[in-house]
N, CA and C of each residue as an Amber inpcrd file, in Angstrom:
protein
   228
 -19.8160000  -3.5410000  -5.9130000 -19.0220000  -3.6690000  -7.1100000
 -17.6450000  -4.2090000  -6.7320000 -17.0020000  -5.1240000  -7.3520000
 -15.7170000  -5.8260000  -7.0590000 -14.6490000  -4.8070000  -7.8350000
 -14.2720000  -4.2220000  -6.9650000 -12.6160000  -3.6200000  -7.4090000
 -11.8800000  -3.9130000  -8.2520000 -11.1010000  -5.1990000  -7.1820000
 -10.2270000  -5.9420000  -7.0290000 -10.0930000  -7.1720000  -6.6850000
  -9.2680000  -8.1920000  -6.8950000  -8.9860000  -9.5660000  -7.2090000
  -8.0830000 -10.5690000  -6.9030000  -7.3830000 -11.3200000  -6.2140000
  -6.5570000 -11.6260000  -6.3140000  -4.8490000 -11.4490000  -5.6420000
  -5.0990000  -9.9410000  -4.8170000  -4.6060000  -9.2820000  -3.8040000
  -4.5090000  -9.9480000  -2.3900000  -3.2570000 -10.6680000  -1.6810000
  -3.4200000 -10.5500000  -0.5700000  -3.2780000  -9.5370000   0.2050000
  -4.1950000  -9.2400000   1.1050000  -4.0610000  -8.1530000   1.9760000
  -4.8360000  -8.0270000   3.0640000  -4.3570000  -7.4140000   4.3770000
  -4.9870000  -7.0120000   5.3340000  -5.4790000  -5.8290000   5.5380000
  -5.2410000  -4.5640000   4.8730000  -5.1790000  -3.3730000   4.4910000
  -4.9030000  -2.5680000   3.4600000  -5.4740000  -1.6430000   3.6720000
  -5.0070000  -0.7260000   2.3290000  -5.3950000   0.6370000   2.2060000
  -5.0660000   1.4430000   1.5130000  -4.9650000   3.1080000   1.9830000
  -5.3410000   3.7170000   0.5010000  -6.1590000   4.5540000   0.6220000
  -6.6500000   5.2420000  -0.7740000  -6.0090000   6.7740000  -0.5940000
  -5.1860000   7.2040000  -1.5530000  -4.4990000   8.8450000  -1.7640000
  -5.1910000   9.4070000  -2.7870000  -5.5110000  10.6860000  -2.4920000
  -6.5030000  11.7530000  -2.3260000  -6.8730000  11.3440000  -4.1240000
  -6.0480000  10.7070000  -4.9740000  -6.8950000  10.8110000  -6.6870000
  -7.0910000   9.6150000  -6.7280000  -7.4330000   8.6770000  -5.9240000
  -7.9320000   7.6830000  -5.7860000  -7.5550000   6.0200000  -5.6010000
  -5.7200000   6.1980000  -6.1120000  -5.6120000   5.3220000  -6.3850000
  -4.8500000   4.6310000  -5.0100000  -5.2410000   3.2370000  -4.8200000
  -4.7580000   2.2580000  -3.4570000  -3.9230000   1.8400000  -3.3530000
  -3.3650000   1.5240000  -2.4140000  -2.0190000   1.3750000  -2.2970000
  -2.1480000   0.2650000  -1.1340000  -1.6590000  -1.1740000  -1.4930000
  -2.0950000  -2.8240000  -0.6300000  -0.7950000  -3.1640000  -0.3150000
  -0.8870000  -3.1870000   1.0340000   0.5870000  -3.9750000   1.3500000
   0.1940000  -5.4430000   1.1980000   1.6440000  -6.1520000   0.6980000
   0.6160000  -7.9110000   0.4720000   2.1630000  -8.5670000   0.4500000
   2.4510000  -9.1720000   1.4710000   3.5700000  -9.8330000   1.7020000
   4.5330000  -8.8420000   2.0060000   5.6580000  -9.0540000   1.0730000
   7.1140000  -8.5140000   1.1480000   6.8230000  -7.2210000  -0.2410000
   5.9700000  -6.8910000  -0.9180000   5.7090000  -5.7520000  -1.8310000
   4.4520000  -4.9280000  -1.0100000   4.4010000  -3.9380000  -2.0940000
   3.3250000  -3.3840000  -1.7180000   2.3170000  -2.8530000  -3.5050000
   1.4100000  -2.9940000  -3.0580000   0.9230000  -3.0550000  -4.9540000
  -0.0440000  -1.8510000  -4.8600000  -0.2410000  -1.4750000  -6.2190000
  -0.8680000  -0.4810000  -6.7090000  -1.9160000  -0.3740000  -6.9600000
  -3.2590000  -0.0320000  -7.4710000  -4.5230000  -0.4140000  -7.9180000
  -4.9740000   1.2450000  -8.3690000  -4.4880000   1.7110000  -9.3550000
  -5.1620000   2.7250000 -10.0220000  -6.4220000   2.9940000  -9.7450000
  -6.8550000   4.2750000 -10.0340000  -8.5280000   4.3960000 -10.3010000
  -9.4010000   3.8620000 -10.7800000  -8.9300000   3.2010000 -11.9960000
  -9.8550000   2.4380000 -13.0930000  -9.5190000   0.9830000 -12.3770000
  -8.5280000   0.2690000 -11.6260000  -8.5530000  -0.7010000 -11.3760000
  -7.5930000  -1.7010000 -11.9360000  -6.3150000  -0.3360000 -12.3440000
  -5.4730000  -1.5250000 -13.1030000  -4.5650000  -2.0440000 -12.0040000
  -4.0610000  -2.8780000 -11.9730000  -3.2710000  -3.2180000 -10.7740000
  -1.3160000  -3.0230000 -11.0940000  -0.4270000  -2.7280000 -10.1540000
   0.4700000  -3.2340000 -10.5550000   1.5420000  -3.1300000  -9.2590000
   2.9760000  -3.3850000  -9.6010000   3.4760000  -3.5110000  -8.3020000
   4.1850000  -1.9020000  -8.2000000   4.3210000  -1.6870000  -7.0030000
   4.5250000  -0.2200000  -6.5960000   5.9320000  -0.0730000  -5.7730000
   6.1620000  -1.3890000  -4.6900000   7.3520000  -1.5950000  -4.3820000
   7.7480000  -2.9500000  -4.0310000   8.8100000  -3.3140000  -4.3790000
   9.1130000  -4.9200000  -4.1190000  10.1620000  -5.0470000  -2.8430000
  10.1560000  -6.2290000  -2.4020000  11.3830000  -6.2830000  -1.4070000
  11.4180000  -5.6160000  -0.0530000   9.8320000  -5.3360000   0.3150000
   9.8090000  -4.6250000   1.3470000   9.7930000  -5.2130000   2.8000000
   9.8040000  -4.8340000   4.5030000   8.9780000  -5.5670000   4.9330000
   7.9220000  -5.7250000   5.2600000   7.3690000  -7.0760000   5.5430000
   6.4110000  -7.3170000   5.2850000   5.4480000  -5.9480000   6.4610000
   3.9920000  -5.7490000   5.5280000   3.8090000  -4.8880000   6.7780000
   1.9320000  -5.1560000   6.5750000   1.0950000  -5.1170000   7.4190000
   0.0310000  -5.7940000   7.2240000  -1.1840000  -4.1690000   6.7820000
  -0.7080000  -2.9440000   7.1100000  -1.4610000  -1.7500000   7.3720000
  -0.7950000  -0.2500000   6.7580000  -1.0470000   0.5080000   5.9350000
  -0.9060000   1.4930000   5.3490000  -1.8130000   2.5420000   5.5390000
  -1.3260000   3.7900000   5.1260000  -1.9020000   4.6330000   4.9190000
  -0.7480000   6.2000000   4.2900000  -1.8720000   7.0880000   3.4550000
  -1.7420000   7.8020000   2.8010000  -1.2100000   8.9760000   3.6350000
  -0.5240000   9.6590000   3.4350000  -0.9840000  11.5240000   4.0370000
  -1.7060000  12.5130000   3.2090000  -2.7410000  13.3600000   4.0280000
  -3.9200000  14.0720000   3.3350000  -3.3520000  14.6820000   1.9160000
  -2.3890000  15.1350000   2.4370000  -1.7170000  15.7680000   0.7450000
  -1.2450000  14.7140000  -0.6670000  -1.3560000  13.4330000   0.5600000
  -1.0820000  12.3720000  -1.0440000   0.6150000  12.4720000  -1.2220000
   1.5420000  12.8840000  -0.8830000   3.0640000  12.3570000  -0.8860000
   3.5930000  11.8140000   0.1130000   3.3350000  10.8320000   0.7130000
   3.8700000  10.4170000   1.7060000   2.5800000   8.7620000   1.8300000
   3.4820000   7.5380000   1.6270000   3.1770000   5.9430000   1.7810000
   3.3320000   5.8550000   3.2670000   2.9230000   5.5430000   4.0870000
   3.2750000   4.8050000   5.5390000   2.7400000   3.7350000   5.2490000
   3.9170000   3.0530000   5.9150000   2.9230000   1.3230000   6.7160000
   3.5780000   0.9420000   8.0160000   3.1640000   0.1810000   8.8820000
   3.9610000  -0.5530000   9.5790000   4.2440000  -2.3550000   9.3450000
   5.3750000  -2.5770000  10.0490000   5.8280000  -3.9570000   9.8130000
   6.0220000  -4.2990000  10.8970000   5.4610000  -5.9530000  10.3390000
   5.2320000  -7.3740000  11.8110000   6.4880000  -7.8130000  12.0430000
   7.2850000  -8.2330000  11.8380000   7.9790000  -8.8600000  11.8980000
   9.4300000  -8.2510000  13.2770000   9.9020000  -8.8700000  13.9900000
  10.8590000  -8.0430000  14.9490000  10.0960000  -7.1580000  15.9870000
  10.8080000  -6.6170000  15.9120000  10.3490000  -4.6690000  17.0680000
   9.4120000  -3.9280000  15.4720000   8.6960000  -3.9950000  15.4190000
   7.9230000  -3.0990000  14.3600000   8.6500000  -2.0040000  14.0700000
   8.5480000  -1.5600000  12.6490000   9.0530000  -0.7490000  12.4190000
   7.6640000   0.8550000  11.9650000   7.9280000   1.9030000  11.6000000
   6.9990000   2.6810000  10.8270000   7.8480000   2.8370000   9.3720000
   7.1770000   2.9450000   8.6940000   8.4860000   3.2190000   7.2790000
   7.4730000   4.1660000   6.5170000   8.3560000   4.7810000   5.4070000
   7.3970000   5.7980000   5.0920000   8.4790000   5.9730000   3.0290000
   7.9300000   5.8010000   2.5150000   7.6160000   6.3780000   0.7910000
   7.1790000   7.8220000   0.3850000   8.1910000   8.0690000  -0.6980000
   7.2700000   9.7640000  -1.3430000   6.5250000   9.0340000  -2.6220000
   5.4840000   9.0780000  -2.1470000   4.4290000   9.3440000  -3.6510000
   4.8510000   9.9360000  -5.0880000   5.3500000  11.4200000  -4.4850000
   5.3680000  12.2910000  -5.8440000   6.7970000  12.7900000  -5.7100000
């Protein structure tokens, strides 16, 4: 079944109620349960790999660009 559409991405991280979270350039975008899409954060850097923490408040990704960074978002 096709998800999703239209998303660049190398990765992406599902938090615990389902909904994904795509790093894709310099943002990082959203994709609800049902599949609605939208943007979640803009202006970021770029980072190719995410992931959730088990409890679901906490975004990680890392970024390419320089000395890599880890960066990290609250969910809730």
């Amino acid at each position: 079944m096709l998800f999703e559409q239209g998303v660049r991405t190398d990765d992406f991280a599902i938090a615990p109620d389902g909904t994904i979270y795509i790093p894709s350039g310099t943002k990082i975008m959203k994709v609800s349960p049902t599949g609605e899409v939208s943007q979640f954060l803009d202006n970021v850097p770029n980072g190719a790999s995410a992931w959730v923490t088990k409890d679901g408040k906490w975004l990680y990704w890392a970024t390419r660009a320089g000395p890599s960074q880890l960066l990290r978002v609250a969910l809730k």
